[in-house]
MDAnalysis code that builds the backbone (N, CA, C; Angstrom):
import MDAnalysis as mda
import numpy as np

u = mda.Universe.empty(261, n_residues=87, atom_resindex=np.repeat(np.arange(87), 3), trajectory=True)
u.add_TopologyAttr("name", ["N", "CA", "C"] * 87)
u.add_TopologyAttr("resid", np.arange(1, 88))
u.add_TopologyAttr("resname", ["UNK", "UNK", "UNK", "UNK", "UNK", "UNK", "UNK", "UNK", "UNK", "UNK", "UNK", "UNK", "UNK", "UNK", "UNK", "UNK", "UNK", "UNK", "UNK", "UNK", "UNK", "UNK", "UNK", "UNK", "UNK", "UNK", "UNK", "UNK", "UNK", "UNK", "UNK", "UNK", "UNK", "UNK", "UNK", "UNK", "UNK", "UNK", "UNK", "UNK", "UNK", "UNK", "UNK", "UNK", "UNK", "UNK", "UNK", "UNK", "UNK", "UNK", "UNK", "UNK", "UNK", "UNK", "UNK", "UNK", "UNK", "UNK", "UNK", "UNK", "UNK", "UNK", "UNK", "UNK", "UNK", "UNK", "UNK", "UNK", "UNK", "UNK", "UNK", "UNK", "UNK", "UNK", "UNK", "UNK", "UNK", "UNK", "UNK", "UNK", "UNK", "UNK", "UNK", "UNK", "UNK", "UNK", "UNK"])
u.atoms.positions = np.array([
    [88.393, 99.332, 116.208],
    [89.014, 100.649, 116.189],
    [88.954, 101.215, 117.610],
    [89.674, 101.990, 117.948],
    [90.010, 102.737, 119.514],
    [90.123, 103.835, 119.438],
    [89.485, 104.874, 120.124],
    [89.806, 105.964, 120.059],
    [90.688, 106.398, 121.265],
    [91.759, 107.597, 120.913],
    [92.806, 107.961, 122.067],
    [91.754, 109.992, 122.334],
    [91.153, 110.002, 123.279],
    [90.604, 111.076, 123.158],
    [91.519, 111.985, 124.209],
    [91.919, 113.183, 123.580],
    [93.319, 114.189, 125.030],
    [91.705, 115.209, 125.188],
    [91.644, 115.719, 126.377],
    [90.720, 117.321, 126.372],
    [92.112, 118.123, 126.909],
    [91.918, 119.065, 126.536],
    [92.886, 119.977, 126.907],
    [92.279, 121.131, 128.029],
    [93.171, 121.928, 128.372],
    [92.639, 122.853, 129.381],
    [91.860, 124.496, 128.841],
    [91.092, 124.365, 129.370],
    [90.053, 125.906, 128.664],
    [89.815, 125.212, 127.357],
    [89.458, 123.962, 127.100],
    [88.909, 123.684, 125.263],
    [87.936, 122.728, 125.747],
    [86.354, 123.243, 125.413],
    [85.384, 122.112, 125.420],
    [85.715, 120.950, 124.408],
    [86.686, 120.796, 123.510],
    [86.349, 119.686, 122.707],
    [87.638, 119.343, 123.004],
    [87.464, 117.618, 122.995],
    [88.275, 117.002, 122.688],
    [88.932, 116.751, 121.610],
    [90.634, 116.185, 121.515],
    [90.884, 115.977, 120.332],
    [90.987, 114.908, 120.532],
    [90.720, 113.960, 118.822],
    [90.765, 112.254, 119.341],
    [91.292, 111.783, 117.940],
    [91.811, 110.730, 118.567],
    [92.742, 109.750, 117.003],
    [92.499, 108.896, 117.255],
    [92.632, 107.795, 116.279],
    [92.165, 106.641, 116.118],
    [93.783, 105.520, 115.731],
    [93.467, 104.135, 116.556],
    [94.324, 103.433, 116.556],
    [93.755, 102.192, 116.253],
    [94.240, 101.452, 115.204],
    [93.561, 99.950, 114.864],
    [93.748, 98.813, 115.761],
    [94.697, 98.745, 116.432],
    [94.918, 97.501, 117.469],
    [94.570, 98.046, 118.618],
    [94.612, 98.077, 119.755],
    [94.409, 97.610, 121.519],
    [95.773, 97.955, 122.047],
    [96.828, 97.177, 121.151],
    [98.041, 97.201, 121.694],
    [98.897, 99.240, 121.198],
    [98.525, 99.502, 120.155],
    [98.933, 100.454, 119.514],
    [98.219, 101.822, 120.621],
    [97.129, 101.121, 120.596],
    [95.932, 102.736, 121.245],
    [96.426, 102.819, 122.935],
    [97.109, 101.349, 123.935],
    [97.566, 101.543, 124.677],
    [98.949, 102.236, 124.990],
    [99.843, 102.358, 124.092],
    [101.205, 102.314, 123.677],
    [101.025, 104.426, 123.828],
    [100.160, 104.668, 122.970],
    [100.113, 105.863, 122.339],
    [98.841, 106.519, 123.849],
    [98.301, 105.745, 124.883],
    [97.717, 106.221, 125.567],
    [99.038, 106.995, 126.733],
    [99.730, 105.513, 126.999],
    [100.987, 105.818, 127.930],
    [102.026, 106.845, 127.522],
    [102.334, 106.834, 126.426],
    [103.360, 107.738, 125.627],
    [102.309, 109.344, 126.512],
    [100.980, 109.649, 125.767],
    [100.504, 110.528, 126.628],
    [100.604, 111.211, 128.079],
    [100.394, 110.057, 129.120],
    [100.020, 110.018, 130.210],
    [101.579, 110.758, 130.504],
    [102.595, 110.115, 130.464],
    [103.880, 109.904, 130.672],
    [104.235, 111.676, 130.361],
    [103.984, 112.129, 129.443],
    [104.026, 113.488, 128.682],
    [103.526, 114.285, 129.792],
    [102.229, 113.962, 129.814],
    [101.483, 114.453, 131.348],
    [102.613, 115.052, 132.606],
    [102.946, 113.948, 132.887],
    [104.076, 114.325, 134.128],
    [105.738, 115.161, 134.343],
    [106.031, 115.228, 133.120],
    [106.829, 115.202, 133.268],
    [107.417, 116.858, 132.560],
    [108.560, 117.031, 131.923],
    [108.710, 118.205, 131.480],
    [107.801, 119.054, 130.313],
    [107.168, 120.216, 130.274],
    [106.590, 120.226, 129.318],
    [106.806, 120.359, 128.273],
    [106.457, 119.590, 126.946],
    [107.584, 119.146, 125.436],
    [105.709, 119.183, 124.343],
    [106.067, 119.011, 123.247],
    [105.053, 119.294, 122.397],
    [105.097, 117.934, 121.805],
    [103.678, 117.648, 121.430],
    [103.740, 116.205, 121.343],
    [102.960, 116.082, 119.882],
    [102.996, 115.272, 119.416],
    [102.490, 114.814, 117.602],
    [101.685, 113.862, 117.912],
    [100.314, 113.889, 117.532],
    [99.642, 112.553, 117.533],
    [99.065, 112.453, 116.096],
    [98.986, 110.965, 115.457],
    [98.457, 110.702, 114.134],
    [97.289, 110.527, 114.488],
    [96.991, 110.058, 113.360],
    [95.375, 109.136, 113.385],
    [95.863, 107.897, 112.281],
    [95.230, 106.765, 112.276],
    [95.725, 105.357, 111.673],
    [94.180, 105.515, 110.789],
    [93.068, 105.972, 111.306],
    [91.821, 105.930, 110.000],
    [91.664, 106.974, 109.381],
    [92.715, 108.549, 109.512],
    [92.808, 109.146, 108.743],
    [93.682, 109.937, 108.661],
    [94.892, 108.992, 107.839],
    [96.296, 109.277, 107.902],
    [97.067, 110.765, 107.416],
    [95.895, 111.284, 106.995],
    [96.745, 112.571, 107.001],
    [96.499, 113.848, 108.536],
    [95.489, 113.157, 109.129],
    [94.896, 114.105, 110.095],
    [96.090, 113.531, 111.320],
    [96.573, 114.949, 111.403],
    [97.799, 115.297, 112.332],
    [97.259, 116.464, 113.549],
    [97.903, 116.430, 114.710],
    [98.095, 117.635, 115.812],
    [99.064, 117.510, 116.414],
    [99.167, 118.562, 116.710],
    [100.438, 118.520, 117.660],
    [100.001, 119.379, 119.171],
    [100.354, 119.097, 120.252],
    [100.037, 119.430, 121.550],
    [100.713, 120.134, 122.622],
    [100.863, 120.707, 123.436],
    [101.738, 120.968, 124.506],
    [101.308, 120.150, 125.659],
    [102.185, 119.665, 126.207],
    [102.095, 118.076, 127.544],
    [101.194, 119.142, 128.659],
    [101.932, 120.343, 128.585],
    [101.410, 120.795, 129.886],
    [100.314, 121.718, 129.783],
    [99.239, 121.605, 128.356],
    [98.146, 121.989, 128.306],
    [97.196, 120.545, 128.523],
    [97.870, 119.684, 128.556],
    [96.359, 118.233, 128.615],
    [95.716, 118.096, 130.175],
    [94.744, 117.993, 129.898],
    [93.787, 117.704, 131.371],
    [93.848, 116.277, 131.559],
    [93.646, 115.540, 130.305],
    [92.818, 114.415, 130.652],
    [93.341, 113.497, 129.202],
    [93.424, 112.193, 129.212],
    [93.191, 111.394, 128.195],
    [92.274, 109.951, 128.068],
    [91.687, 109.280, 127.739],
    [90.746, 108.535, 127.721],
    [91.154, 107.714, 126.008],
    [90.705, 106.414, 126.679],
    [91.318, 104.983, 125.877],
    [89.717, 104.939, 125.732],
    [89.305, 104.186, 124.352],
    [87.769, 103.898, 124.043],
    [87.842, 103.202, 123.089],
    [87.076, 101.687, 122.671],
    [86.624, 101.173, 121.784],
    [85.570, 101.759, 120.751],
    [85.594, 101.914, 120.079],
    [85.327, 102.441, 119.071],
    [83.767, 101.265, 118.440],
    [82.251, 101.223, 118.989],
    [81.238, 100.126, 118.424],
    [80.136, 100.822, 118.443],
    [79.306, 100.143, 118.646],
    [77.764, 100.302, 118.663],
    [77.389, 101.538, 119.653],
    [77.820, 101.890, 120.379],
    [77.432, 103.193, 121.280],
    [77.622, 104.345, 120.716],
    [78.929, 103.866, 119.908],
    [79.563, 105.445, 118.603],
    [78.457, 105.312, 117.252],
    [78.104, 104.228, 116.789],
    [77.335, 104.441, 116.044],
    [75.963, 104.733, 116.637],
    [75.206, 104.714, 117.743],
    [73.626, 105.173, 118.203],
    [73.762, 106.423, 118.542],
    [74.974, 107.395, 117.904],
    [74.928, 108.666, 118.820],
    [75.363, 108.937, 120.291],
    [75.648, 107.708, 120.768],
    [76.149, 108.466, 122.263],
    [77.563, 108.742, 121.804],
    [78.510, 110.270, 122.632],
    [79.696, 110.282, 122.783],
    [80.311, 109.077, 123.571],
    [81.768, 108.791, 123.188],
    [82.405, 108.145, 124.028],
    [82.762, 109.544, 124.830],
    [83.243, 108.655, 126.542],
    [83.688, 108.960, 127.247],
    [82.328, 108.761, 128.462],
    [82.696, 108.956, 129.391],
    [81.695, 108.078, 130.844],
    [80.319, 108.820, 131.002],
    [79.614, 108.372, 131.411],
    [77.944, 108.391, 131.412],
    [77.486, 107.916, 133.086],
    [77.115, 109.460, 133.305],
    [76.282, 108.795, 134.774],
    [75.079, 108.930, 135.296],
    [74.870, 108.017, 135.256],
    [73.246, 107.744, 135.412],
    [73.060, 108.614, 136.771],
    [71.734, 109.393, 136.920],
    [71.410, 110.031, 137.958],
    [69.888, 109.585, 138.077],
    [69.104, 109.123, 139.245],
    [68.056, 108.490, 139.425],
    [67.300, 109.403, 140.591],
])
């Protein structure tokens, strides 16, 4: 499973959907990114593990989007998204 996580601007939480293939969660990452740049349009994202959970977005409220496998780090409690070690 993959998660497609958008943060938006002024919203501590992310919103995130879930995509069963690699190929699907990349497809639906770019469709994003692409949204990102360009005119601002309102965008629909599903979820594939819980098909009724819908949003819809404005392109030119997203900050950020992030591609993530979905394993063992999601199940021990850590969030996805990057981790930096400070020593």
């Amino acid at each position: 499973m993959y998660s497609i996580d958008v943060t938006l601007k002024y919203s501590p939480i992310a919103v995130s959907v879930q995509r069963k293939d690699r190929e699907d969660a990349e497809a639906l990452y770019q469709k994003v990114v692409a949204a990102m740049g360009g005119t601002p349009q309102a965008i629909e994202l599903t979820c594939e593990k819980e098909p009724e959970k819908k949003v819809s977005l404005f392109s030119d409220q997203i900050s950020a989007v992030i591609i993530s496998q979905r394993s063992g780090a999601a199940a021990s409690g850590r969030p996805t998204g990057f981790f930096v070690g400070v020593e």
